[in-house]
C-alpha positions in Angstrom: 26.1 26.0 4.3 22.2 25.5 3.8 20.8 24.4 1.2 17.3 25.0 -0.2 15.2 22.3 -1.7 12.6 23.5 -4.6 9.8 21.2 -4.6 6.8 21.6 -7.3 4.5 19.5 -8.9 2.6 18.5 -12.2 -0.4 16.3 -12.7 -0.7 14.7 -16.1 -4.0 13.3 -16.1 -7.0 12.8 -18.6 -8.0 16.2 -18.3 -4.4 17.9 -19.1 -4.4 19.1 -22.8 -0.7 20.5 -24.2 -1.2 23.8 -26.3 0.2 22.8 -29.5 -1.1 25.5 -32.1 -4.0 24.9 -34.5 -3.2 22.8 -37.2 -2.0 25.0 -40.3 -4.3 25.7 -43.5 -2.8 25.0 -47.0 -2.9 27.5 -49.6 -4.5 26.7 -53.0 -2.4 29.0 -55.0 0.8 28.1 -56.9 0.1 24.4 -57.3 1.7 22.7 -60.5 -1.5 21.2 -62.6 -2.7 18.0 -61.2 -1.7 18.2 -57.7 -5.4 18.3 -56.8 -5.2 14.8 -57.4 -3.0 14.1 -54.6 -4.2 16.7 -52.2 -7.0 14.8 -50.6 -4.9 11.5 -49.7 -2.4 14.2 -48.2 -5.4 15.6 -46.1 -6.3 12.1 -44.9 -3.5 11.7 -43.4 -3.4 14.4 -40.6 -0.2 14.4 -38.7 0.2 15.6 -35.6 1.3 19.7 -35.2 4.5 20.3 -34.4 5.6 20.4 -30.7 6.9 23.8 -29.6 10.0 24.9 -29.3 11.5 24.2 -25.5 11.6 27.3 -23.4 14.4 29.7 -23.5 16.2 28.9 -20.1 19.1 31.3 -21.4 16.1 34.5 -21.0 14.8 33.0 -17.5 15.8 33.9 -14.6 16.3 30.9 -11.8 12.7 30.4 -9.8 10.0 27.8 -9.0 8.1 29.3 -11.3 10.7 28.7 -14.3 11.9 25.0 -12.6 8.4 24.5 -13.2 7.3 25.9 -16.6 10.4 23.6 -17.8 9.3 20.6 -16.3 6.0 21.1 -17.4 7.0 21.3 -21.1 9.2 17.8 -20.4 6.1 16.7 -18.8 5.3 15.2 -22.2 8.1 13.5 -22.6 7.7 11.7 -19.0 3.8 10.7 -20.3 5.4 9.4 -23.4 8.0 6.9 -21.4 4.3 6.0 -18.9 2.3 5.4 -22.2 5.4 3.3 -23.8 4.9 1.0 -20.6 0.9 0.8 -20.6 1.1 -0.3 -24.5 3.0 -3.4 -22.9 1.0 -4.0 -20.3 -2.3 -4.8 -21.9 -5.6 -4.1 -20.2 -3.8 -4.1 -16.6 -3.5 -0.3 -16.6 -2.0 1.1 -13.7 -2.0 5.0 -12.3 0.0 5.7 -9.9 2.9 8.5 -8.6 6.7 8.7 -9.7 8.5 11.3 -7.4 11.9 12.3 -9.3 15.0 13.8 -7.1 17.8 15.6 -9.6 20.2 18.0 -8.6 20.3 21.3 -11.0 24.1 22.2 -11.4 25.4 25.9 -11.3 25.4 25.6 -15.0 21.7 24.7 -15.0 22.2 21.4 -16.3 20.9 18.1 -14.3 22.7 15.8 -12.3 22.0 13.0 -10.4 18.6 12.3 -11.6 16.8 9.2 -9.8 13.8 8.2 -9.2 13.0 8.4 -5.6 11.3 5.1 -3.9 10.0 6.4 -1.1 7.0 8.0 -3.0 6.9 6.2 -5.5 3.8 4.2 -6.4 4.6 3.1 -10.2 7.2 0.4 -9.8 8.9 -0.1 -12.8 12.6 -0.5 -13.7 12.1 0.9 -17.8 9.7 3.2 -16.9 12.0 5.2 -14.3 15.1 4.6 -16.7 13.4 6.0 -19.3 12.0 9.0 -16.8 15.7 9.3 -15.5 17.0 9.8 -19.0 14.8 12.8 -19.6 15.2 14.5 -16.9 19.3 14.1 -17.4 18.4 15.6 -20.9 17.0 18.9 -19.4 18.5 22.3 -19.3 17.7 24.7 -17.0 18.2 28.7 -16.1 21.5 29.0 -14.6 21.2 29.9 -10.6 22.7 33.4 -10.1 24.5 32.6 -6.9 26.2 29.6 -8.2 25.0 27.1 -6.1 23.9 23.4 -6.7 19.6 23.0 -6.2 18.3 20.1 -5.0 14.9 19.5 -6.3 12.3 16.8 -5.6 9.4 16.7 -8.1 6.7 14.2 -8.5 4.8 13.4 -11.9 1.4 11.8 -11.6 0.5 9.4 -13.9 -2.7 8.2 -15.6 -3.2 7.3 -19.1 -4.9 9.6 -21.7 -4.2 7.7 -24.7 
C-alpha cells in the first residue's frame, strides 16, 4: 500500500503579522458614578486582543490546504516556544530552520511528532521539545479514507519580538 506524504510550509518572519481583530471600544454608558476615576489606569494598560478561536477541523474536509491553514494558526504557538529560547539566549540571536515530521492518525489527531535532523538548522533540545509538544496538541480534519498521513513540515524561524 502507498502512502502519500503532504509536505507544506510556513515562514514566520519579521514581516508575518497574525490577524487578531481590532482592539474593542468601551461604552460610556451604564457606569456606576466614579468609575471615570479608574477608567484611564484601565486604558493604560492595553492587553493584548484575544487570540481567535482555532479552526473548526470537524467542518473541514482533509487537504493541504486545511493541513495548512491549521498549522498556520499553531504557527504562533511554535514562535512562542523560538521566542522563549531567544529571551535566554541574550544578544546571540539565531535564525534558522526546524523541519517537523508527525504522522496525522485516521482520527485526525497527531502521532509521532519529532523534529527531523536532517533539516534542521536550529539545534536545540527545549526548543524542539517544546515544538514536539504542540504539534502532539493539534487536531486535525479526519482523512475520509481512513488512512494514516505522513506529513513533513518545516517552520522558519526568526525573531519578531
Amino acid at each position: 500500500m502507498k502512502r502519500s506524504l503532504i509536505a507544506v510550509a510556513v515562514l514566520l518572519g519579521s514581516g508575518l503579522a497574525f490577524a487578531q481583530g481590532s482592539p474593542g471600544k468601551t461604552v460610556a454608558a451604564d457606569k456606576p458614578a466614579g468609575s471615570e476615576a479608574t477608567a484611564p489606569a484601565q486604558e493604560k494598560k492595553k492587553a493584548e486582543p484575544a487570540r481567535p478561536q482555532p479552526p473548526d477541523v470537524s467542518r473541514m474536509p482533509f487537504s493541504p490546504d486545511s493541513i495548512r491553514e491549521v498549522m498556520t494558526y499553531y504557527a504562533r504557538d511554535i514562535q512562542e516556544c523560538y521566542e522563549e529560547i531567544l529571551a535566554t539566549k541574550g544578544n546571540k540571536v539565531e535564525e534558522g530552520r526546524i523541519l517537523t515530521s508527525f504522522t496525522i492518525t485516521p482520527d485526525g489527531f497527531v502521532r509521532n511528532a519529532k523534529v527531523s535532523k536532517a533539516g534542521t538548522t536550529l539545534k536545540n533540545a527545549r526548543l524542539n521539545e517544546c515544538v514536539v509538544n504542540v504539534l502532539s496538541s493539534i487536531t486535525f480534519p479526519q482523512p475520509p479514507d481512513g488512512r494514516e498521513y505522513p506529513i513533513e513540515y518545516p517552520f522558519n524561524l526568526k525573531a519578531i519580538k
